[in-house]
C-alpha positions in Angstrom: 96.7 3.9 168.0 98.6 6.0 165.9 99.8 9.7 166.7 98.9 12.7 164.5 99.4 16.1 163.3 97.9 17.7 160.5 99.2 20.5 158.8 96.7 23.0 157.2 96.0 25.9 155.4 94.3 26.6 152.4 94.5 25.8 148.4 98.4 27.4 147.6 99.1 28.4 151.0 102.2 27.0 151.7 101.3 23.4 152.5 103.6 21.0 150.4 106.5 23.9 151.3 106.1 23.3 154.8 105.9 19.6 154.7 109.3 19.3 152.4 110.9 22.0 155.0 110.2 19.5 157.9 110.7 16.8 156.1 114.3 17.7 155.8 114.8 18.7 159.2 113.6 15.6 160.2 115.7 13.5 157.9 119.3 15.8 158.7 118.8 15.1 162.6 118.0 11.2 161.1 115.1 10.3 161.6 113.1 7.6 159.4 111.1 9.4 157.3 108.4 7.9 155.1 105.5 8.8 152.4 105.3 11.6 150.1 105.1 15.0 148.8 103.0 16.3 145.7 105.0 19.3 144.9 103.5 21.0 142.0 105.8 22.5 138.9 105.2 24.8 135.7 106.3 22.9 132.3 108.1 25.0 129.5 104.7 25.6 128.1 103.5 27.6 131.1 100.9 24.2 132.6 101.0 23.2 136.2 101.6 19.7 137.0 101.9 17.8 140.2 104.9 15.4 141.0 105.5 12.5 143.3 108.5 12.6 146.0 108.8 9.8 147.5 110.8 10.7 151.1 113.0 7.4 151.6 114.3 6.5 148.3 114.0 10.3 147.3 112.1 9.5 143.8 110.2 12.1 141.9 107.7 10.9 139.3 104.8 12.3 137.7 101.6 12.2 139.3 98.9 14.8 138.4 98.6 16.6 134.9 95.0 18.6 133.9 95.7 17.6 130.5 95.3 14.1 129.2 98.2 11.7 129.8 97.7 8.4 127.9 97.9 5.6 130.5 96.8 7.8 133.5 93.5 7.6 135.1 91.3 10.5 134.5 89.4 11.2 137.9 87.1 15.0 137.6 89.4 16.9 135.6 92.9 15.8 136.5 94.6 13.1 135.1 96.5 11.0 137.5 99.5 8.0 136.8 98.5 4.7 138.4 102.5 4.1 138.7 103.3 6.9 141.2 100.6 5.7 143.5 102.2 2.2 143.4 105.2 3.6 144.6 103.5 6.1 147.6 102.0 3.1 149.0 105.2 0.9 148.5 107.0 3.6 150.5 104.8 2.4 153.7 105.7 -1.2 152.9 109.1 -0.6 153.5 108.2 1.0 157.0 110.1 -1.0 159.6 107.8 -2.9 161.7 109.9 -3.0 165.1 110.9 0.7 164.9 109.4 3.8 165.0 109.3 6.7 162.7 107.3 9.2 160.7 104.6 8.7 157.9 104.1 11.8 155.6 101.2 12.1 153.7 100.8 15.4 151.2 97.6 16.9 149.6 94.5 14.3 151.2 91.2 15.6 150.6 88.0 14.9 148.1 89.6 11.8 146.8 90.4 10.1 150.1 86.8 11.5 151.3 85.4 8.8 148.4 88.0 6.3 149.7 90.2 6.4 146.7 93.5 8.0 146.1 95.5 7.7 149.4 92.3 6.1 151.2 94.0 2.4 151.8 97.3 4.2 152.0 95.9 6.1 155.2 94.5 3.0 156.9 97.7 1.3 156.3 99.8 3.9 157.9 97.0 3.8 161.1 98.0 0.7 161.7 101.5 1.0 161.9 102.2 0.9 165.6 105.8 2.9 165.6 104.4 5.3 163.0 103.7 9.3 164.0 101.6 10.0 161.3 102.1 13.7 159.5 99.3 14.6 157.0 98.1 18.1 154.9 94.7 19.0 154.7 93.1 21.7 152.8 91.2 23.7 155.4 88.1 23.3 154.2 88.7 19.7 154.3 90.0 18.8 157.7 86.9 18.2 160.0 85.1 16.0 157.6 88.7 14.1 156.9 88.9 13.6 160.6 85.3 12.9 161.1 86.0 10.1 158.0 89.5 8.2 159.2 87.9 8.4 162.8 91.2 10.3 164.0 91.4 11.3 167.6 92.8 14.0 168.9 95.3 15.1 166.1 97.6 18.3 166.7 96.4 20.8 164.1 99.0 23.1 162.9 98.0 26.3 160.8 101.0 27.0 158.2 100.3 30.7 158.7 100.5 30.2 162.4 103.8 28.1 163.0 107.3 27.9 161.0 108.1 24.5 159.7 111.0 24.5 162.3 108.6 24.6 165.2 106.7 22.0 163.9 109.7 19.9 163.2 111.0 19.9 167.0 106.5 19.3 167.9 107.2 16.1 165.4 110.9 15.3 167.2 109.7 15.6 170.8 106.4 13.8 170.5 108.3 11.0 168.3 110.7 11.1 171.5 108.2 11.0 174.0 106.9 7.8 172.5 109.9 6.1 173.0 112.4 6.8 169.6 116.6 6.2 170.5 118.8 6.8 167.3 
């Protein structure tokens, strides 16, 4: 059974920040890191739009818009592009299966909760057996996301509670106590 934490707060709090500042410690003391960020931007013309970093091969595409994007699946009223989650789930493909190492999964919520989005990307990184398994979770979210993937006993870490440096060395010790040499 996997490990988990679950980082939290609520909508623009800090999440995405915090996971992209441990993600970074993580990857300078070299760990494997895997999965994804959905940073969000402001274009020239002043819109907010969500991008794609994808942690091992350090891609950033476009993911979410709120305006129409031809080619990109409409889902309430964001516009999503099929292509970047092709590549968030090929990021877990390339998961080693003899070692271990952590899965990093930004933004799940009301998509996942209607098993799309991240939904088969989530029960794929469950049953990696080497994986400690990192998500963020709107606040409002987080018990019925739990509740949903059937997770037990994840850590829950508060961004407004705990620097991502603390967290980082939670992620390095428990990734240790399991068993990771470099």
């Amino acid at each position: 059974m996997a490990a988990f934490f679950i980082i939290t707060a609520g909508q623009d709090a800090g999440k995405t920040s915090f996971i992209l500042e441990a993600e970074e410690i993580l990857r300078k003391g070299r760990y494997p890191v895997f999965g994804f960020a959905a940073p969000g931007e402001y274009t020239p013309s002043g819109e907010k739009q969500y991008y794609l970093r994808i942690f091992d091969t350090e891609q950033k595409l476009p993911f979410i818009s709120l305006t129409e994007q031809e080619n990109w699946t409409k889902w309430k009223r964001f516009w999503i592009k099929p292509v970047a989650l092709e590549a968030g789930y090929k990021t877990l493909g390339r998961f080693p299966a003899d070692e271990r190492g952590f899965v990093i999964m930004d933004e799940l919520g009301p998509l996942e909760l209607e098993e799309k989005g991240w939904h088969s990307c989530l029960l794929q990184a469950q049953a990696i057996p080497g994986a400690l398994i990192i998500l963020s979770v709107r606040e409002r979210m987080l018990e019925r996301l739990i509740t949903h993937y059937k997770i037990d006993s994840p850590v829950i870490i508060k961004v407004s509670e705990v620097s991502a440096g603390i967290a980082a060395d939670a992620f390095t010790n428990a990734m240790n106590a399991l068993g990771f040499t470099k």
